[in-house]
C-alpha positions as CSV (number, residue, x, y, z in Angstrom):
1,X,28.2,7.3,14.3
2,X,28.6,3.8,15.5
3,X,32.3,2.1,15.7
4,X,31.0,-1.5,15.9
5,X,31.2,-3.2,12.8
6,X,27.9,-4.9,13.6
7,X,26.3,-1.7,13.9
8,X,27.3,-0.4,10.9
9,X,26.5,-3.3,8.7
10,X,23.0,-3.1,10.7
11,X,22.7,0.6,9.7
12,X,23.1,0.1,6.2
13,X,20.7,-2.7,6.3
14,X,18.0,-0.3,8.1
15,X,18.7,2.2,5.0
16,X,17.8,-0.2,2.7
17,X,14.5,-1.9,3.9
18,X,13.7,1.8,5.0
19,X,13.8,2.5,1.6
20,X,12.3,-0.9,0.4
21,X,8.9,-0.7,2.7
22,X,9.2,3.6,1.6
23,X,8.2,2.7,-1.5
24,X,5.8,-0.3,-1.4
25,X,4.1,2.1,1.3
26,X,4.0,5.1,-1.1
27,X,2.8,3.0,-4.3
28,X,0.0,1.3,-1.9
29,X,-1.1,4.9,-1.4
30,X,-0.9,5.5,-5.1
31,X,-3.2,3.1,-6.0
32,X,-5.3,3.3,-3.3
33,X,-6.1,6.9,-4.5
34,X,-6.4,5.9,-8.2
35,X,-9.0,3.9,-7.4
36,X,-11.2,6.5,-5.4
37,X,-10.6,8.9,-8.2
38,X,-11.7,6.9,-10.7
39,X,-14.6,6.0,-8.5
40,X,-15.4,9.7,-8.1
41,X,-15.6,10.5,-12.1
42,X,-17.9,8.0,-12.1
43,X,-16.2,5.8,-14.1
44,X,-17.3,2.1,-13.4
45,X,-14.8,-0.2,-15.6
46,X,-11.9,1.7,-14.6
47,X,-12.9,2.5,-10.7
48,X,-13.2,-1.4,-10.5
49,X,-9.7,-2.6,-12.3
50,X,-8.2,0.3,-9.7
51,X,-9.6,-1.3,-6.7
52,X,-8.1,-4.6,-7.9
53,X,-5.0,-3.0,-8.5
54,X,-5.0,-1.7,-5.1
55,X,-6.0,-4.4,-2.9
56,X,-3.5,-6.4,-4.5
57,X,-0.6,-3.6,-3.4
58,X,-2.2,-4.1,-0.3
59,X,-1.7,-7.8,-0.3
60,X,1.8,-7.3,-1.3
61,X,2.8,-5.0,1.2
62,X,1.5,-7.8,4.2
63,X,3.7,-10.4,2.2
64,X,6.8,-8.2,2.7
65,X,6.3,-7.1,5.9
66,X,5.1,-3.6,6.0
67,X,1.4,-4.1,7.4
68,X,-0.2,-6.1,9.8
69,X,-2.7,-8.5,7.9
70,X,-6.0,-7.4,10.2
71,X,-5.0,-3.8,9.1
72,X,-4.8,-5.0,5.2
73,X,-8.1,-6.6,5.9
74,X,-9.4,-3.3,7.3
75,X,-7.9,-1.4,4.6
76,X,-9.0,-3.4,1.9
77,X,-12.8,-3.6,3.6
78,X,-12.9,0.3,3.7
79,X,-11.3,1.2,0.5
80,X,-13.9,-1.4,-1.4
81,X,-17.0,0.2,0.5
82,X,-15.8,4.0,-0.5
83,X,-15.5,2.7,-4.4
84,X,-18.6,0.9,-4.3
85,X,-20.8,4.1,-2.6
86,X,-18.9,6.5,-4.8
87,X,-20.3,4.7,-8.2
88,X,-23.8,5.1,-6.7
């Protein structure tokens, strides 16, 4: 445990954007699968407004922080190719 009352502040800090980029992280994931599951029943409308949904988690989570923008790119490139080859 730290004594320095600098280190402590910075701990709880950690916690908290810990928790912060946890959960932008988790519901970037959430959507991402959404959309390949609605890609894999083969459902067109839906697949499509779930790959919106998901890229723009994925542009949120460059604007706070939690990904590198190339690897939101990559992401974003991948994810778009699996929906579209899924539909058929």
């Amino acid at each position: 445990m730290a004594n320095i009352k600098s280190q402590i502040k910075r701990n709880r800090q950690n916690e908290r954007l810990r928790a912060r980029n946890r959960a932008i992280r988790s519901e970037m994931k959430t959507r991402t699968r959404n959309a390949l599951e609605a890609a894999e029943a083969g459902d067109a409308v839906g697949a499509e407004e779930a790959l919106r949904m998901a890229q723009t988690r994925i542009d949120t989570a460059v604007a706070k922080g939690v990904l590198p923008k190339n690897t939101a790119a990559r992401r974003k490139s991948r994810l778009t190719h699996q929906v579209r080859s899924r539909l058929g």
